[in-house]
Predicted model as a PDB file, atoms N, CA, C, CB and O in Angstrom, pLDDT in the B-factor column:
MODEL        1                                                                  
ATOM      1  N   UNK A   1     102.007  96.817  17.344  1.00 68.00           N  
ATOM      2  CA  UNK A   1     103.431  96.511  17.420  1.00 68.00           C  
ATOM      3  C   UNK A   1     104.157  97.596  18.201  1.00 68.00           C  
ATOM      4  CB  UNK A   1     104.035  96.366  16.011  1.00 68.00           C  
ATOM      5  O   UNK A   1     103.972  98.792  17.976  1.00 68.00           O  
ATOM      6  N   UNK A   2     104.952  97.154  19.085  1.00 86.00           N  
ATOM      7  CA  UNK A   2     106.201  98.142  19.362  1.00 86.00           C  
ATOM      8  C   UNK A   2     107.735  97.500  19.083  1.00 86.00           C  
ATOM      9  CB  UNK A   2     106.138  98.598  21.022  1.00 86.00           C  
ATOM     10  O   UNK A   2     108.311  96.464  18.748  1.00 86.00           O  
ATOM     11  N   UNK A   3     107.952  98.873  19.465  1.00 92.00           N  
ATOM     12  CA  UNK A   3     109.796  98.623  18.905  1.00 92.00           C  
ATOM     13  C   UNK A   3     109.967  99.165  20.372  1.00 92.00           C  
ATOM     14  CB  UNK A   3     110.786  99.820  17.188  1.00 92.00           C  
ATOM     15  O   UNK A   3     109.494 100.052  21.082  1.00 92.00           O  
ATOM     16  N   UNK A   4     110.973  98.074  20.450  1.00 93.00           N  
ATOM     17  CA  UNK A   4     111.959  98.058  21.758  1.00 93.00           C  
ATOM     18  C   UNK A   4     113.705  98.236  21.205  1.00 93.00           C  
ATOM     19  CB  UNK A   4     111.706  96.305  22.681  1.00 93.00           C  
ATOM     20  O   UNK A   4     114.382  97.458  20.533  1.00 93.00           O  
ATOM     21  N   UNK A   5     114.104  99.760  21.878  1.00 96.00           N  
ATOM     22  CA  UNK A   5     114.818  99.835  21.625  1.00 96.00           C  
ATOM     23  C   UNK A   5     116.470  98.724  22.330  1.00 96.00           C  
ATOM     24  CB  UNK A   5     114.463 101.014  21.633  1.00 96.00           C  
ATOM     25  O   UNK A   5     116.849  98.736  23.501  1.00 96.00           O  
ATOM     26  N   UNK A   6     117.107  97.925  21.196  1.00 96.00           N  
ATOM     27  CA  UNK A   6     118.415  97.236  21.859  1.00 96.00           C  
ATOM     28  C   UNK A   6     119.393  97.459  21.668  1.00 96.00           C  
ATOM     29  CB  UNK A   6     118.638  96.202  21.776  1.00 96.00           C  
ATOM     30  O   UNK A   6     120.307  96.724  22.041  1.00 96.00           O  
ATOM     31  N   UNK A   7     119.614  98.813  20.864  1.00 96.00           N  
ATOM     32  CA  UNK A   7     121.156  99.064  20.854  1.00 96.00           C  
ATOM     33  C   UNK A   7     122.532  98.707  21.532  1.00 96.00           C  
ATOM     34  CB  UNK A   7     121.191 100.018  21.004  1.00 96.00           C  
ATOM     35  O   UNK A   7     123.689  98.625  21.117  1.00 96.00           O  
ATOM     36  N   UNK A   8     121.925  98.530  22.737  1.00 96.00           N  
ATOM     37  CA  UNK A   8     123.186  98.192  23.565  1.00 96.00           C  
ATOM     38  C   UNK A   8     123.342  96.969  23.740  1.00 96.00           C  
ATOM     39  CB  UNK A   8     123.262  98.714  24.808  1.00 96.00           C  
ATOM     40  O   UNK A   8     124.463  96.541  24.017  1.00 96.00           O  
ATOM     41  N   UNK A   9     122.014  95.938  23.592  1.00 97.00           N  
ATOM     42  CA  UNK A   9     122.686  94.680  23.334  1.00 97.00           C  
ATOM     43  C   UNK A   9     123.198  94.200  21.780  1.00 97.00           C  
ATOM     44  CB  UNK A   9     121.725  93.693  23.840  1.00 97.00           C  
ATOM     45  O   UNK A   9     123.040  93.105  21.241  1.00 97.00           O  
ATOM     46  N   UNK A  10     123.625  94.976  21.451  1.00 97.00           N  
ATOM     47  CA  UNK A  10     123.708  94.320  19.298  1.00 97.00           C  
ATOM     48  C   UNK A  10     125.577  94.324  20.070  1.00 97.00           C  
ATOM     49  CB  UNK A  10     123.034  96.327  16.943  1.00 97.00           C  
ATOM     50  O   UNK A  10     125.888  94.967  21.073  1.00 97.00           O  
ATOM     51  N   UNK A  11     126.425  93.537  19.347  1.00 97.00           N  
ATOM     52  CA  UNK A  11     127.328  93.251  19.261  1.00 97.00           C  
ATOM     53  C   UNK A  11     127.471  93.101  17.615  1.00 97.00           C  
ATOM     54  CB  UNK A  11     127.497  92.311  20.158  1.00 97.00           C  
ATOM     55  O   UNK A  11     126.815  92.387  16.857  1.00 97.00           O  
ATOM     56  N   UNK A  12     128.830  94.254  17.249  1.00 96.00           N  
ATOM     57  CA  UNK A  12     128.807  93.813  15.903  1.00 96.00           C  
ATOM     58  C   UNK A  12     130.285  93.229  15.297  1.00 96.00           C  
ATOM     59  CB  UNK A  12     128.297  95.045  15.080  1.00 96.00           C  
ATOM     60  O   UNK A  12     131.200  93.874  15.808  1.00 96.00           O  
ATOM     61  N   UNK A  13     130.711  92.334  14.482  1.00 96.00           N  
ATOM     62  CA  UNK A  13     131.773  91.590  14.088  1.00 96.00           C  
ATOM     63  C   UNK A  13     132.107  92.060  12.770  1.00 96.00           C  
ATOM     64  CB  UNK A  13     131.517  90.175  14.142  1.00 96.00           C  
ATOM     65  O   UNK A  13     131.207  92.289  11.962  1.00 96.00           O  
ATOM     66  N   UNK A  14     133.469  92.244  12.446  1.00 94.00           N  
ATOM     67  CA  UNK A  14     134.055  92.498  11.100  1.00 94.00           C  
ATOM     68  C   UNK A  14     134.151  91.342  10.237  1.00 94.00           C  
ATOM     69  CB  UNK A  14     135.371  93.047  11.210  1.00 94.00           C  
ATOM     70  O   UNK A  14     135.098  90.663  10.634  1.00 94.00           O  
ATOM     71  N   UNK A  15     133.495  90.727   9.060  1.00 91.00           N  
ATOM     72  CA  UNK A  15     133.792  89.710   8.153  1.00 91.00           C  
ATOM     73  C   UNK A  15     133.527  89.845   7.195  1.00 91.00           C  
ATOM     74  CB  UNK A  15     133.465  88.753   8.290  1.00 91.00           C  
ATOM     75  O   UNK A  15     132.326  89.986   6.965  1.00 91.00           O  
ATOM     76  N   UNK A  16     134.530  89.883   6.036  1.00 87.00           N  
ATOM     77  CA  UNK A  16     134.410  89.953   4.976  1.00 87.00           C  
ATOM     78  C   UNK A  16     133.924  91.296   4.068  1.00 87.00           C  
ATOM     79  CB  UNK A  16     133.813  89.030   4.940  1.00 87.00           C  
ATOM     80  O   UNK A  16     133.058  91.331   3.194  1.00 87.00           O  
ATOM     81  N   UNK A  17     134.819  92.439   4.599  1.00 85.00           N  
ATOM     82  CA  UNK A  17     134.337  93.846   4.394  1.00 85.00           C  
ATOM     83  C   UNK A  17     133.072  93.745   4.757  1.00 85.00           C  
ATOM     84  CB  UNK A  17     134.460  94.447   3.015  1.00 85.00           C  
ATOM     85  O   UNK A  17     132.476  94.119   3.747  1.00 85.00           O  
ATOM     86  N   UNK A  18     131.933  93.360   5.904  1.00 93.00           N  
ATOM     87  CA  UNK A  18     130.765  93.683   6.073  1.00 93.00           C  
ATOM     88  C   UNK A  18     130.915  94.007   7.530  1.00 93.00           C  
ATOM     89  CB  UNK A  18     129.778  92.685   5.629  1.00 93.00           C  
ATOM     90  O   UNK A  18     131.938  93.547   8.037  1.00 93.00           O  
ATOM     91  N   UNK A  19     130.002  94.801   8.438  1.00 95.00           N  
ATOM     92  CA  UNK A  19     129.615  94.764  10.051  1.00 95.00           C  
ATOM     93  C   UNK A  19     128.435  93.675  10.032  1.00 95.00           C  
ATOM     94  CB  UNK A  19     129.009  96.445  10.756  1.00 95.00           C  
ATOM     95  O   UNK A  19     127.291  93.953   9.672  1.00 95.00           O  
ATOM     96  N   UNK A  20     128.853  92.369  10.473  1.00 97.00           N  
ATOM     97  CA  UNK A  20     127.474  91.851  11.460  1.00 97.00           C  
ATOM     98  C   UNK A  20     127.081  92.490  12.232  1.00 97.00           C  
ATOM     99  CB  UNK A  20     127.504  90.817  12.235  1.00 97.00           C  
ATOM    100  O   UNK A  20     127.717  93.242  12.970  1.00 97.00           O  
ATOM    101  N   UNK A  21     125.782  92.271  12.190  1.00 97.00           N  
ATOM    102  CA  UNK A  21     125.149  92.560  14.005  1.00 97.00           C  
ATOM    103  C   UNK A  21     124.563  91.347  14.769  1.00 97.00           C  
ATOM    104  CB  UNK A  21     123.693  93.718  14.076  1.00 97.00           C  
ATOM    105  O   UNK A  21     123.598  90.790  14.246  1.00 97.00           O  
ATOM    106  N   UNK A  22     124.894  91.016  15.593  1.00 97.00           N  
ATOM    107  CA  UNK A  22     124.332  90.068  16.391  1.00 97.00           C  
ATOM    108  C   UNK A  22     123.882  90.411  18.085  1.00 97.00           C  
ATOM    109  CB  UNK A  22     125.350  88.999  16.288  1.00 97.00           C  
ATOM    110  O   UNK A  22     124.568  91.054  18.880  1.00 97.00           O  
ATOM    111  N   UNK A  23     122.337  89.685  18.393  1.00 96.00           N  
ATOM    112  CA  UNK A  23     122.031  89.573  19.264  1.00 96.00           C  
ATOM    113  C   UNK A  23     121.734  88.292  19.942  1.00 96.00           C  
ATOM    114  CB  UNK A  23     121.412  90.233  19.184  1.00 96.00           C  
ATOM    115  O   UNK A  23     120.963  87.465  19.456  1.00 96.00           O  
ATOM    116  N   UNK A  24     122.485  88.098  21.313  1.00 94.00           N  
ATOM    117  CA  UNK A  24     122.526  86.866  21.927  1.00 94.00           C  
ATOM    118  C   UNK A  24     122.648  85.620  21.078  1.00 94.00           C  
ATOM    119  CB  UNK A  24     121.427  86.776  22.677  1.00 94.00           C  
ATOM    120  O   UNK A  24     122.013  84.566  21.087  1.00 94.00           O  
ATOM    121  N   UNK A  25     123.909  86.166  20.157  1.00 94.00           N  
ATOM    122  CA  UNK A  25     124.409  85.466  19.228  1.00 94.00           C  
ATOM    123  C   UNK A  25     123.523  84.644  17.891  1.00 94.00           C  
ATOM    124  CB  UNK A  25     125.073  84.645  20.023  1.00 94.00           C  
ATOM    125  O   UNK A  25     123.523  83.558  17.311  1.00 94.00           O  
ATOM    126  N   UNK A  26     122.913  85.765  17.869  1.00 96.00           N  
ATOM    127  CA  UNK A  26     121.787  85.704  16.556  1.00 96.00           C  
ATOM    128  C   UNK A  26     122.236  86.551  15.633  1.00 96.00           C  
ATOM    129  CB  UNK A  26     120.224  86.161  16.850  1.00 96.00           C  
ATOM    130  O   UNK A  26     122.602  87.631  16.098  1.00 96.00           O  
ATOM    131  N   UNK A  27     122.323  86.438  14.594  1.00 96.00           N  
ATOM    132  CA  UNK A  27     122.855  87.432  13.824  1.00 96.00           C  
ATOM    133  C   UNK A  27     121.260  88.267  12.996  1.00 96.00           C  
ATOM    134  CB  UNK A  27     124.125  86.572  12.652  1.00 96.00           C  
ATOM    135  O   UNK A  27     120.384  87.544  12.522  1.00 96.00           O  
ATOM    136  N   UNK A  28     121.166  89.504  12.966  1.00 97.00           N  
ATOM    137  CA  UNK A  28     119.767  89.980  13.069  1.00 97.00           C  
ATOM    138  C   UNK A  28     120.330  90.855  11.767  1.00 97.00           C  
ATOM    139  CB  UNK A  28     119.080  90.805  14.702  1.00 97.00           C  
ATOM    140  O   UNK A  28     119.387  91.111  11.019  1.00 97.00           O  
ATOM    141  N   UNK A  29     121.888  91.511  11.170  1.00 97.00           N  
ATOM    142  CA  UNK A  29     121.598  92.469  10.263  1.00 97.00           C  
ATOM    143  C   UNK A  29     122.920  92.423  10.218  1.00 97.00           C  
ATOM    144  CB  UNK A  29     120.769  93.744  10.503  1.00 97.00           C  
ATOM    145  O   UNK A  29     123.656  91.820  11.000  1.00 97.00           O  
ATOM    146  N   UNK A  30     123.423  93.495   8.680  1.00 96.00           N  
ATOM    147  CA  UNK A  30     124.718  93.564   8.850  1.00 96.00           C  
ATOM    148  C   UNK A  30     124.698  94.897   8.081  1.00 96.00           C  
ATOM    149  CB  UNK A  30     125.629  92.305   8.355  1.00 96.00           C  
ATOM    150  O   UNK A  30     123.700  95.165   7.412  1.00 96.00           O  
ATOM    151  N   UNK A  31     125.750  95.758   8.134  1.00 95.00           N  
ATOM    152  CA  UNK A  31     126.174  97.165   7.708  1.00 95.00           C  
ATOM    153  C   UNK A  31     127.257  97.074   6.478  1.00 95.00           C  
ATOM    154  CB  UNK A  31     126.859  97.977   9.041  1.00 95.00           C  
ATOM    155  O   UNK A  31     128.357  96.526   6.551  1.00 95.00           O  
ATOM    156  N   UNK A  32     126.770  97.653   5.472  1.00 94.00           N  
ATOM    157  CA  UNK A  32     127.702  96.882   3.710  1.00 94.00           C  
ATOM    158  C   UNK A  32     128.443  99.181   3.971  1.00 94.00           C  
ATOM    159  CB  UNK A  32     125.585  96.104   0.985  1.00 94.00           C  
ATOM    160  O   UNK A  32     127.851 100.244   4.156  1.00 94.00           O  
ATOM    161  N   UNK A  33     129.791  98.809   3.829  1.00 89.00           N  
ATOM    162  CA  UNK A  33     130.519 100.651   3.140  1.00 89.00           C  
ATOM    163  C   UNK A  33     130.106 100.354   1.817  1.00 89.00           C  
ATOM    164  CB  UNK A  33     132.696 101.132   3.147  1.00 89.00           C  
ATOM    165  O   UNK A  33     130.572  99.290   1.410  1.00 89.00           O  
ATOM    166  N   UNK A  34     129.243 101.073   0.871  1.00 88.00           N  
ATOM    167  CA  UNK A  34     129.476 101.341  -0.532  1.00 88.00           C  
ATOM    168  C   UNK A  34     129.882 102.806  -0.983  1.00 88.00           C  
ATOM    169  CB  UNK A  34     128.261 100.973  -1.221  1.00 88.00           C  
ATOM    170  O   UNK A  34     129.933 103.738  -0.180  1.00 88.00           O  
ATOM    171  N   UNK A  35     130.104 102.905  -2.035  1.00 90.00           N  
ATOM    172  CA  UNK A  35     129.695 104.060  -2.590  1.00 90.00           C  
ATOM    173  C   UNK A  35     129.326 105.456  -1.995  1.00 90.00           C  
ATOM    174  CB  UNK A  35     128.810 103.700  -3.143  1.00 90.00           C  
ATOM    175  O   UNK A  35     129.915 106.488  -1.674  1.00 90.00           O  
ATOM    176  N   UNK A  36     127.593 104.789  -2.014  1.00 91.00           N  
ATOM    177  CA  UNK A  36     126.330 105.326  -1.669  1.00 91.00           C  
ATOM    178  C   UNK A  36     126.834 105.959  -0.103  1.00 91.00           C  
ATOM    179  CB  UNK A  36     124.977 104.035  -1.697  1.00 91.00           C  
ATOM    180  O   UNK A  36     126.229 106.907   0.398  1.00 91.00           O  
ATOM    181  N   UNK A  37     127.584 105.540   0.332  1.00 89.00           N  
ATOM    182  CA  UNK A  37     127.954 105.291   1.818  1.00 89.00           C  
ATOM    183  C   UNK A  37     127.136 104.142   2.454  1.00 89.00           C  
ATOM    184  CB  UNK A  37     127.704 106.617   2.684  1.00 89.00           C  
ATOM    185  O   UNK A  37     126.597 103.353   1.677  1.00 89.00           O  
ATOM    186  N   UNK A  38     126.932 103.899   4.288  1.00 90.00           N  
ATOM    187  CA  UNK A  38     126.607 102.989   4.724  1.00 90.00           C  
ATOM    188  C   UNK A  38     125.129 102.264   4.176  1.00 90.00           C  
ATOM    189  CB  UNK A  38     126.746 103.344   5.914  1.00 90.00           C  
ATOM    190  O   UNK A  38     124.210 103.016   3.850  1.00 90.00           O  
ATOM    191  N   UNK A  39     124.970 100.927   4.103  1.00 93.00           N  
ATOM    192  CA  UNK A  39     124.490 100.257   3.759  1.00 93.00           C  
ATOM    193  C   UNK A  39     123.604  99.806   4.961  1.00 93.00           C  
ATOM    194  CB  UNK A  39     125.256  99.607   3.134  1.00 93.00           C  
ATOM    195  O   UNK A  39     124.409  99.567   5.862  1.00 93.00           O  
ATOM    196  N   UNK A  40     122.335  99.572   5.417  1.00 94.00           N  
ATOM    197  CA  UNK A  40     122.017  98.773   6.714  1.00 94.00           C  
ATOM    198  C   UNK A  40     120.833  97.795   6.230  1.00 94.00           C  
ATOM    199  CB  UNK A  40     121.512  99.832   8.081  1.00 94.00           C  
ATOM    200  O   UNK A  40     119.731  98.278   5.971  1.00 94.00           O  
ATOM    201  N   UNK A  41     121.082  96.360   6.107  1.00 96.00           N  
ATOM    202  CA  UNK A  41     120.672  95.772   5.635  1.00 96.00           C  
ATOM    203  C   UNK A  41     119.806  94.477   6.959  1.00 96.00           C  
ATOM    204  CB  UNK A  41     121.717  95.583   4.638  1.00 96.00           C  
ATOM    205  O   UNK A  41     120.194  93.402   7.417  1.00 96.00           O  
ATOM    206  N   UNK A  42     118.964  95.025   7.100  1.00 96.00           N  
ATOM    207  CA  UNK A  42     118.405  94.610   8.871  1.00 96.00           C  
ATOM    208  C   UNK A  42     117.604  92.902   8.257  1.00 96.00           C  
ATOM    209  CB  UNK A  42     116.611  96.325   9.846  1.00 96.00           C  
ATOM    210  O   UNK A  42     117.349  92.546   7.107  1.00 96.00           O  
ATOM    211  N   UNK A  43     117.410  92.216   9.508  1.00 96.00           N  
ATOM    212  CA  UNK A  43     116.913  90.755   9.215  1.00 96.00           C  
ATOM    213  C   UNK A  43     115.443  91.370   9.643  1.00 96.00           C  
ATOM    214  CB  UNK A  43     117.684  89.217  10.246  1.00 96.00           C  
ATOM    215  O   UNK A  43     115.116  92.487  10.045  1.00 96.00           O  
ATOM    216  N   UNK A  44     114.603  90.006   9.349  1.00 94.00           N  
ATOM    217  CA  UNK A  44     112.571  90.752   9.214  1.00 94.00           C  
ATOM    218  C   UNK A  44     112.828  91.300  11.425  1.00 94.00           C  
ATOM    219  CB  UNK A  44     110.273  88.282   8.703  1.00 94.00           C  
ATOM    220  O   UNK A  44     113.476  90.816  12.353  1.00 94.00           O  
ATOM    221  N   UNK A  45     112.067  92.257  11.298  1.00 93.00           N  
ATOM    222  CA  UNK A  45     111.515  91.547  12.923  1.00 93.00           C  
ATOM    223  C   UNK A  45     112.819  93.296  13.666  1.00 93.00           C  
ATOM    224  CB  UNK A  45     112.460  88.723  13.468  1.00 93.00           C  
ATOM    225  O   UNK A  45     112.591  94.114  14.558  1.00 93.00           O  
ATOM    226  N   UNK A  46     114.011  93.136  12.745  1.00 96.00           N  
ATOM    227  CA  UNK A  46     114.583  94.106  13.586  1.00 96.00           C  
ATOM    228  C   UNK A  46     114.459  95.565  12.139  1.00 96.00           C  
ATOM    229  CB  UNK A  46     116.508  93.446  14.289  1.00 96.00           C  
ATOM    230  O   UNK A  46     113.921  95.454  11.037  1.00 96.00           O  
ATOM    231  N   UNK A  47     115.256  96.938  12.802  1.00 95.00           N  
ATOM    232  CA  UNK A  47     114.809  98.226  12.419  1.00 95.00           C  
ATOM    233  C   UNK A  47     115.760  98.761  12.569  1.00 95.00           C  
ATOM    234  CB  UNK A  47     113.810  98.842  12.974  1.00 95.00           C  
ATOM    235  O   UNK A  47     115.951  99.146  13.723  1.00 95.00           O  
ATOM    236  N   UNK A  48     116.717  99.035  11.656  1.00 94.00           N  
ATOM    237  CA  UNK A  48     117.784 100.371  12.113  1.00 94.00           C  
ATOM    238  C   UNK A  48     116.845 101.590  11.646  1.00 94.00           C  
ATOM    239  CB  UNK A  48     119.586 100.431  11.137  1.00 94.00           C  
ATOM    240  O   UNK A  48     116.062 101.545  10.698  1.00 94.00           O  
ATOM    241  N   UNK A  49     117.112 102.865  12.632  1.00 94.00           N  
ATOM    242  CA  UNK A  49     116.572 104.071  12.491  1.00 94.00           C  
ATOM    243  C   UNK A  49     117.350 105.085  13.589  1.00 94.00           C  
ATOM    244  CB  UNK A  49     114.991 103.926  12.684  1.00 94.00           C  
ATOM    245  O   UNK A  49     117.758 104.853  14.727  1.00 94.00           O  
ATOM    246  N   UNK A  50     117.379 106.190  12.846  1.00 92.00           N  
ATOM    247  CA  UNK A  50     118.444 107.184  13.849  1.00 92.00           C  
ATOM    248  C   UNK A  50     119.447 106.650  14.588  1.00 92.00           C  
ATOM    249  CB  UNK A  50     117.765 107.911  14.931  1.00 92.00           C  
ATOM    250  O   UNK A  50     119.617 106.903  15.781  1.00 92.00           O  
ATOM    251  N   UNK A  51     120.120 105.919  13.936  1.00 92.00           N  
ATOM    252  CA  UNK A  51     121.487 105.685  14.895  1.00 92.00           C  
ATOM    253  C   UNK A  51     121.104 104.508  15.639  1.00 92.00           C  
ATOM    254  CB  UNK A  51     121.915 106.995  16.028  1.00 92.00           C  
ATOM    255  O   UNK A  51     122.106 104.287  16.318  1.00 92.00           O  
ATOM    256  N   UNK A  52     120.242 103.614  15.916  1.00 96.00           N  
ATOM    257  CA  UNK A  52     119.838 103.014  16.514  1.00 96.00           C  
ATOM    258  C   UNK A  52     119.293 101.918  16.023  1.00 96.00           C  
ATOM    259  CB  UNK A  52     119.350 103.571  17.053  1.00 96.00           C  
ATOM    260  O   UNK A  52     118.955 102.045  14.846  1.00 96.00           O  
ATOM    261  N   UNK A  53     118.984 100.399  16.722  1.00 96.00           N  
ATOM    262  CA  UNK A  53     118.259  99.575  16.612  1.00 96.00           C  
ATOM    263  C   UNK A  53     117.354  98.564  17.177  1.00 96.00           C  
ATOM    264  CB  UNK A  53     118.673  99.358  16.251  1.00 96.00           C  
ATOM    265  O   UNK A  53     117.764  97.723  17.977  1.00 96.00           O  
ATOM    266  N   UNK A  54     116.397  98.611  16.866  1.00 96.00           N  
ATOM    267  CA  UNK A  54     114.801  98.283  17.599  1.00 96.00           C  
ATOM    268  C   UNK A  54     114.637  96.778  17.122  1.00 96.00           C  
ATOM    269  CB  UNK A  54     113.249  99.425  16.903  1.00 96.00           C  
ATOM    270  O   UNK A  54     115.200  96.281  16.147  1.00 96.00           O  
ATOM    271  N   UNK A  55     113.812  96.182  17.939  1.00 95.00           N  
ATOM    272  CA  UNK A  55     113.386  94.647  17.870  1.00 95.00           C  
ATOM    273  C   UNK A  55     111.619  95.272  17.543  1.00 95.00           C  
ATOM    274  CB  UNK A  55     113.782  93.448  19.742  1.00 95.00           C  
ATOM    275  O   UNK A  55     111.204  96.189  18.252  1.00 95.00           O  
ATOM    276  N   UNK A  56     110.917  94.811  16.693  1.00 90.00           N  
ATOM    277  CA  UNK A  56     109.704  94.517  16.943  1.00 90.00           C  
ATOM    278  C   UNK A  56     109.321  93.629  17.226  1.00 90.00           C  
ATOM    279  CB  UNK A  56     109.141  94.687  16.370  1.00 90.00           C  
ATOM    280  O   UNK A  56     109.761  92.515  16.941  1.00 90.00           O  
ATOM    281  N   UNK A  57     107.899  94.039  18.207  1.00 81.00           N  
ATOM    282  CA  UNK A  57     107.623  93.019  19.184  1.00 81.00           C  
ATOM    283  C   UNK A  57     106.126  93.341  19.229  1.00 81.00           C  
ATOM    284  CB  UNK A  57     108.486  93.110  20.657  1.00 81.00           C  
ATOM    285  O   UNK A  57     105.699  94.490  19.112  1.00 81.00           O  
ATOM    286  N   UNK A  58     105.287  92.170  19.420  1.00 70.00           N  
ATOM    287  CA  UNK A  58     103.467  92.611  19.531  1.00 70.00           C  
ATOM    288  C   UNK A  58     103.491  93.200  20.862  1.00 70.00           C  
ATOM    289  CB  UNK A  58     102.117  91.129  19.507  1.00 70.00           C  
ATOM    290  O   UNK A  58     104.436  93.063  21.639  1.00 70.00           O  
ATOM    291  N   UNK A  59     102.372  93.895  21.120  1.00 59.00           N  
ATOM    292  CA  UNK A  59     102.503  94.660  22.478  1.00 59.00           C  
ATOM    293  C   UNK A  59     102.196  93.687  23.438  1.00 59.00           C  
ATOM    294  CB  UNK A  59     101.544  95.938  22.667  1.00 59.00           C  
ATOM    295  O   UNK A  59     102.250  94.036  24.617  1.00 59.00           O  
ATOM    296  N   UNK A  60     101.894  92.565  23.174  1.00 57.00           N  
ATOM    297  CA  UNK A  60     101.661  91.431  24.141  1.00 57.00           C  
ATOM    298  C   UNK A  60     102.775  90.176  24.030  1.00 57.00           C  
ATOM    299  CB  UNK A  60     100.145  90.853  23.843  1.00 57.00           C  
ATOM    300  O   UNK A  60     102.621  88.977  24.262  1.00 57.00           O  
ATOM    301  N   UNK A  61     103.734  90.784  23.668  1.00 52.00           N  
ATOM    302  CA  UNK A  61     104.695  89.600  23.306  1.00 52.00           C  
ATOM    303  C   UNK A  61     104.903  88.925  24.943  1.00 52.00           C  
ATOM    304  CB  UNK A  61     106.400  90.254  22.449  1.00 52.00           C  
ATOM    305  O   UNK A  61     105.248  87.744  24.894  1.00 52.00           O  
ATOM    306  N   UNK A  62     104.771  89.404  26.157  1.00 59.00           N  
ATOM    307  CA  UNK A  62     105.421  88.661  27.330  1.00 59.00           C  
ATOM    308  C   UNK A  62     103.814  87.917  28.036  1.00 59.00           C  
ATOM    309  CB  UNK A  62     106.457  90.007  28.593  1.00 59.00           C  
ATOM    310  O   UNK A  62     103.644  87.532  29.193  1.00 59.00           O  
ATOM    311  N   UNK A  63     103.132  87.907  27.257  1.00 60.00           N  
ATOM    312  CA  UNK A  63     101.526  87.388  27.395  1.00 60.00           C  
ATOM    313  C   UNK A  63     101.589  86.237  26.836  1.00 60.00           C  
ATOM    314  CB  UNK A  63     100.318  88.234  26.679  1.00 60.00           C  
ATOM    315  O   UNK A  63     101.909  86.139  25.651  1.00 60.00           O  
ATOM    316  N   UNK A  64     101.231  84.946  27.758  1.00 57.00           N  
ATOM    317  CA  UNK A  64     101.344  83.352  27.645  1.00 57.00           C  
ATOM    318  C   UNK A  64     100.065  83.265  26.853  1.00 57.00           C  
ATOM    319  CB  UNK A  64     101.370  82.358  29.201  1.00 57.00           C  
ATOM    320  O   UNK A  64      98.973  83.781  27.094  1.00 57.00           O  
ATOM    321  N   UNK A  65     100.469  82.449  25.792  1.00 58.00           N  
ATOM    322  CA  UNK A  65      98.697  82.628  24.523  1.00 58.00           C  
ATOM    323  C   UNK A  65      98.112  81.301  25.026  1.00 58.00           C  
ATOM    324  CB  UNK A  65      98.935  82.496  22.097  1.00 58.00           C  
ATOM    325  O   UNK A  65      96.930  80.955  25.045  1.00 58.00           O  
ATOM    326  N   UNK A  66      99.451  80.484  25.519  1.00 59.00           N  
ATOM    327  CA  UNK A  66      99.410  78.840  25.005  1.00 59.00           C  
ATOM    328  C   UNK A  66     100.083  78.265  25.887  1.00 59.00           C  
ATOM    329  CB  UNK A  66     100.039  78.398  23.578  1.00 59.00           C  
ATOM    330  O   UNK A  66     100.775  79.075  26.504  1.00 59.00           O  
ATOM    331  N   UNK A  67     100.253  76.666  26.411  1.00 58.00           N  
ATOM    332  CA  UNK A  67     100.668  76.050  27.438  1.00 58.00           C  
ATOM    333  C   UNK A  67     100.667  74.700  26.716  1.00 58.00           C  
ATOM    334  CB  UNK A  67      99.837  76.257  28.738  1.00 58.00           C  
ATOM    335  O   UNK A  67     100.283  74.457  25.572  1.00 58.00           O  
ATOM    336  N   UNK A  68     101.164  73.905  27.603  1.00 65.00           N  
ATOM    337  CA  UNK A  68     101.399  72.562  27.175  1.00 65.00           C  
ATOM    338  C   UNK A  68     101.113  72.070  28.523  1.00 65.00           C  
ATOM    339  CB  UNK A  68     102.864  72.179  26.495  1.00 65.00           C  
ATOM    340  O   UNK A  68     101.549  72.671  29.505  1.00 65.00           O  
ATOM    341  N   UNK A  69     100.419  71.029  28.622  1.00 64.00           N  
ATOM    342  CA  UNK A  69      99.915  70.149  29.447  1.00 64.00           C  
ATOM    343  C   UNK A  69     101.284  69.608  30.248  1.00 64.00           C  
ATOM    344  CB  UNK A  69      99.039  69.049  28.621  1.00 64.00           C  
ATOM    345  O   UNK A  69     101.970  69.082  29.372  1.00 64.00           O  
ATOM    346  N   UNK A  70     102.056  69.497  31.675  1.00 63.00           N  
ATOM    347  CA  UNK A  70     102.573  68.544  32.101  1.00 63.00           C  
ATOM    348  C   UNK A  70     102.060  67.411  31.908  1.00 63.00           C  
ATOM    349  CB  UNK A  70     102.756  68.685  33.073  1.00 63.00           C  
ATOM    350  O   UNK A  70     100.842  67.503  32.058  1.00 63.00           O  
ATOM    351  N   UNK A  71     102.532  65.876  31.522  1.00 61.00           N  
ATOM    352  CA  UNK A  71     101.597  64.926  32.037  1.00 61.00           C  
ATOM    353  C   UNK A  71     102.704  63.939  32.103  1.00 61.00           C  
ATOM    354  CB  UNK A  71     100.207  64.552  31.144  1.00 61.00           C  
ATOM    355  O   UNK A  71     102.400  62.804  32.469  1.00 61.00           O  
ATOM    356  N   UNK A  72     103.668  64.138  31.872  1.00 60.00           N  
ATOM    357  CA  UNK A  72     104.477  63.192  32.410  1.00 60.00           C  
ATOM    358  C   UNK A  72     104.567  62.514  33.739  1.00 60.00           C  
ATOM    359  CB  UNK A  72     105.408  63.620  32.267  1.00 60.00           C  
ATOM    360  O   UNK A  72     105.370  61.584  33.817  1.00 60.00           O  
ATOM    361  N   UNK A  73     104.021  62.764  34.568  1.00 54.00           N  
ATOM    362  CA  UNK A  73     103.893  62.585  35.992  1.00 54.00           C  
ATOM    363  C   UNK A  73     103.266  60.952  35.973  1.00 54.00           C  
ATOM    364  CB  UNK A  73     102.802  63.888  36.755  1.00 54.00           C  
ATOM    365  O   UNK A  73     103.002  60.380  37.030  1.00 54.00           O  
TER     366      UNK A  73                                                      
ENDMDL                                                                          
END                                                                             
């Protein structure tokens, strides 16, 4: 596995005392203020760490496994 760092694509939204985070309008995690202080509550697949946030990805994620036959022709 690697982590690809996307910080700069996360866009995050204020609702409902929480921070969404969304990527390419996916919503991947959201940031809760408690107490404790910040909260980072990430969806499977993404990683907050140091200030930052990573997508994991197999190291072959841009590697075609599989195809589908044209046959409409």
């Amino acid at each position: 596995m690697e982590n690809v760092n996307i910080t700069q694509k996360v866009v995050a939204k204020y609702d409902g005392g929480r921070l969404k985070l969304y990527v390419d309008g996916a919503m991947i995690g959201e940031v809760i203020e408690t107490s404790q202080g910040l909260q980072h509550h990430m969806n499977s697949g993404y990683i907050f760490d140091n200030e930052q946030i990573f997508q994991a990805q197999n190291e072959g994620w841009n590697e075609v496994t599989s195809f589908i036959e044209d046959s409409w022709h």
